[in-house]
C-alpha positions, 0 to 999 in steps of 0.5 A: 616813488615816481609813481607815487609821485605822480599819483599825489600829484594828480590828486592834488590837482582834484578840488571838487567833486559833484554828488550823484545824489543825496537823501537830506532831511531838511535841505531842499533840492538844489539844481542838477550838477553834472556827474562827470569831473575829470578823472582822479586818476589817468588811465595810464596809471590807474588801470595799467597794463601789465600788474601782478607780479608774483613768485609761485616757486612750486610752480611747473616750468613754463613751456620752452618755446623754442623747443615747441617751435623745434618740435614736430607738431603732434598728431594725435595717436590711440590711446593704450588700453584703460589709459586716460584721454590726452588732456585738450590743448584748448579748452573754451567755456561760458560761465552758467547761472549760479555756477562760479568761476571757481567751480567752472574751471574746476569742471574744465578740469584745472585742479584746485591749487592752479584755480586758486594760483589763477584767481589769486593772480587775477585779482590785480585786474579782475575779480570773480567775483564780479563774474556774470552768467554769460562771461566766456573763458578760453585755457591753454595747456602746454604739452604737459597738461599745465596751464599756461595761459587763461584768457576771460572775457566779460559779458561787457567786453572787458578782456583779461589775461593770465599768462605764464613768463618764465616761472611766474604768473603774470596778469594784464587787462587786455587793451580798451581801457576804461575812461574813468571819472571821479563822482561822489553818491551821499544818502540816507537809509530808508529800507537798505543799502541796495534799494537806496543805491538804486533809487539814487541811479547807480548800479546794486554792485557799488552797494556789495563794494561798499558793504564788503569794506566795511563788512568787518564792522559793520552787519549790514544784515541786521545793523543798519537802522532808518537814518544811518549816514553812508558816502561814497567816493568812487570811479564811473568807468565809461567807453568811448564808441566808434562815434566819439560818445562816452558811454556809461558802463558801470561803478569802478573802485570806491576811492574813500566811503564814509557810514555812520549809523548804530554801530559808530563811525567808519571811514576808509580811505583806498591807498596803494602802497606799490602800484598796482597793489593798494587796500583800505585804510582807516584815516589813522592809517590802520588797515580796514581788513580784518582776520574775521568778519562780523557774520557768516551770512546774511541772517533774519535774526539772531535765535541764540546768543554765545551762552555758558548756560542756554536751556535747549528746545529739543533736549529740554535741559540747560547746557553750554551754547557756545557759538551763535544761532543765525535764523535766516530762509532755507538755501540762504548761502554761507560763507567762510568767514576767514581764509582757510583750510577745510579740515572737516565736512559731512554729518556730524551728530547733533550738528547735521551736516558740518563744516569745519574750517581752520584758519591761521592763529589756532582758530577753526570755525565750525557752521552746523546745520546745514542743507548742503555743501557748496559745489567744488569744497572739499576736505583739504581745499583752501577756501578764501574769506566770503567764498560760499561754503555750503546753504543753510538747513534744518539738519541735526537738533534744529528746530528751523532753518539756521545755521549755529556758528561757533568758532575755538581758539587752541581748542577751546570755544571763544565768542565769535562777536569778540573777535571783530577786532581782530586785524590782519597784520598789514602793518599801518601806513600812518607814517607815510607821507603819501598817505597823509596827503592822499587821506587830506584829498581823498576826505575833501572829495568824500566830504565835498559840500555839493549836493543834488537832492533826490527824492527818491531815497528820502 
């Protein structure tokens, strides 16, 4: 409760924010205000040392040190006939272009389960996600072959650490911490949310966090319109060079965002519920998070609807359609739509090649069609929701290069366009009085009246 004191504390002292920049219909260009603000949050509290705690209780015992300080060092001895080569100590990497960081310590030979325990653990300081070619990685075996310390470096210098202590895994962001100022970035649509973002200065990835929170809502493929409403509240992370002069380095997290376009109203508010761990959360205190989202990747357009009755172009007779066809180019990535276990994979008749993937709740997502399956998925590997799973194809019974999404609850089909309001258990957060004031300070920024017109986006 102290830190969530001192988190509400600091928020209240936040009164105004200045805008990047906004796309107005009618409002003429006011004068430039300055982009920086004071920080929302200090970096003590916002970006702390040491975060991600967690109990992995099927863990291997971490190394003794005392008995590695005890023990003779080890020299290396020939090995047995047909025995498998000793696994390094050290191992150091650079991740490639279109390779990710997942299947990148698959190859340096990490199995499945620790990459998912250590990408898992990661996520409280660094995401993969937001992996760049270029970005190095140095593991660190015990003499068992177990993983006990995975340091990564960014291609911008930011340094991370997952480490082993006592049972646990623990991850800590390794020193240089971000100077981070609060600003607020409003517009207009145009074309789409990347060239918009853009044409207003900021970074493309502030556009793939904003779309990725309001993805259970929103199609951001095919259901923004010209005119949709979108504001953002976020962090500008800056470094200070050896000459005192803070230097831009990119977008931080999104604090609160706003869209309003043909599918309604969203807002969402980022709050931590124990420090170091926080989510978005609607202003009712629901949690944005959700089971499933709209699509499986980003289509052209919809070819075939869930249907009981759909006339079928190759076999030229009516029969059951039921799932949805998503028209989109050759190679365009797909993604799981949900966490889950992969329970099936390969051709698959009239589907080609198939993907089938089971998710909690009775549910299992099929995705037919393909051209091919994404490197490092495999039949028993558990895949996390938006983790690109394979490319679409023309495989099997299609006429273009689609893939057919279809998805069955206790074995039965259900509509897939149903089923996007179905919410993660979280639990709702309404009833806290933290959140109650952090929403009021939070929506006040985002809000803010102060805008700098930029022509560009109109």
């Amino acid at each position: 409760m102290q830190h969530r004191g001192l988190y509400l504390a600091l928020l209240a002292s936040f009164v105004s924010v200045p805008v990047v920049g906004i796309a107005a219909r009618t409002r003429a260009p006011l004068p430039t205000a300055s982009l920086l603000v004071p920080p929302l949050l200090p970096p003590s509290e916002s970006v702390p040392g040491l975060l991600g705690w967690a109990d992995f209780a099927n863990l291997p015992p971490a190394e003794d040190p005392a008995a590695q300080a005890a023990a003779p060092a080890e020299t290396p001895s020939p090995s047995a006939p047909g025995s498998p080569a000793p696994v390094p100590r050290v191992v150091t990497g650079t991740i490639e272009s279109g390779v990710s960081v997942a299947v990148a310590l698959r190859r340096a030979g990490l199995t499945a389960t620790a990459v998912d325990l250590v990408t898992r653990e990661m996520a409280s300081v660094f995401d993969f996600r937001r992996s760049h070619p270029g970005d190095r990685y140095t593991i660190v075996r015990g003499r068992s072959g177990g993983v006990v310390e995975l340091d990564y470096e960014s291609v911008t210098h930011e340094k991370y650490r997952v480490f082993r202590e006592g049972s646990r895994l623990v991850a800590e962001k390794k020193g240089g911490d971000f100077v981070r100022r609060t600003a607020r970035l409003a517009g207009i649509i145009s074309s789409n949310l990347y060239d918009v973002i853009q044409g207003l200065g900021e970074a493309p990835s502030l556009a793939h966090d904003f779309a990725d929170i309001f993805a259970y809502d929103v199609d951001f493929a095919r259901g923004m319109q010209r005119g949709d409403e979108f504001q953002i509240l976020y962090e500008r992370l800056y470094r200070t060079d050896a000459h005192g002069h803070e230097r831009y380095v990119r977008p931080g997290r999104i604090l609160a965002a706003h869209y309003a376009g043909a599918s309604g109203e969203h807002t969402a508010i980022y709050y931590q519920t124990d420090p170091g761990h926080g989510g978005y959360y609607r202003p009712d205190g629901t949690p944005v998070h959700r089971s499933f989202l709209a699509a499986p990747l980003q289509y052209t357009r919809v070819s075939s609807t869930f249907s009981r009755a759909r006339f079928h172009p190759i076999l030229k007779y009516t029969r059951p359609h039921p799932g949805i066809d998503y028209a989109a180019p050759l190679g365009t990535p797909l993604w799981a739509v949900g966490d889950g276990k992969v329970m099936e994979m390969g051709w698959e008749g009239g589907y080609g090649q198939l993907i089938k993937i089971q998710h909690e709740g009775g549910y299992v997502s099929y995705y037919a069609h393909l051209s091919r399956f994404a490197r490092g998925v495999h039949v028993g590997a558990m895949v996390r929701q938006k983790q690109v799973i394979g490319y679409v194809g023309q495989t099997g019974l299609a006429t273009g290069p689609h893939v057919c999404f279809r998805m069955t609850k206790d074995g039965e089909f259900v509509n897939p366009a149903q089923l996007r309001g179905r919410t993660v258990a979280l639990g709702s957060v309404a009833g806290d009085k933290d959140f109650r004031n952090a929403r009021e300070t939070l929506l006040a920024g985002l809000r803010s009246s102060q805008f700098v017109a930029v022509d560009d986006a109109l």
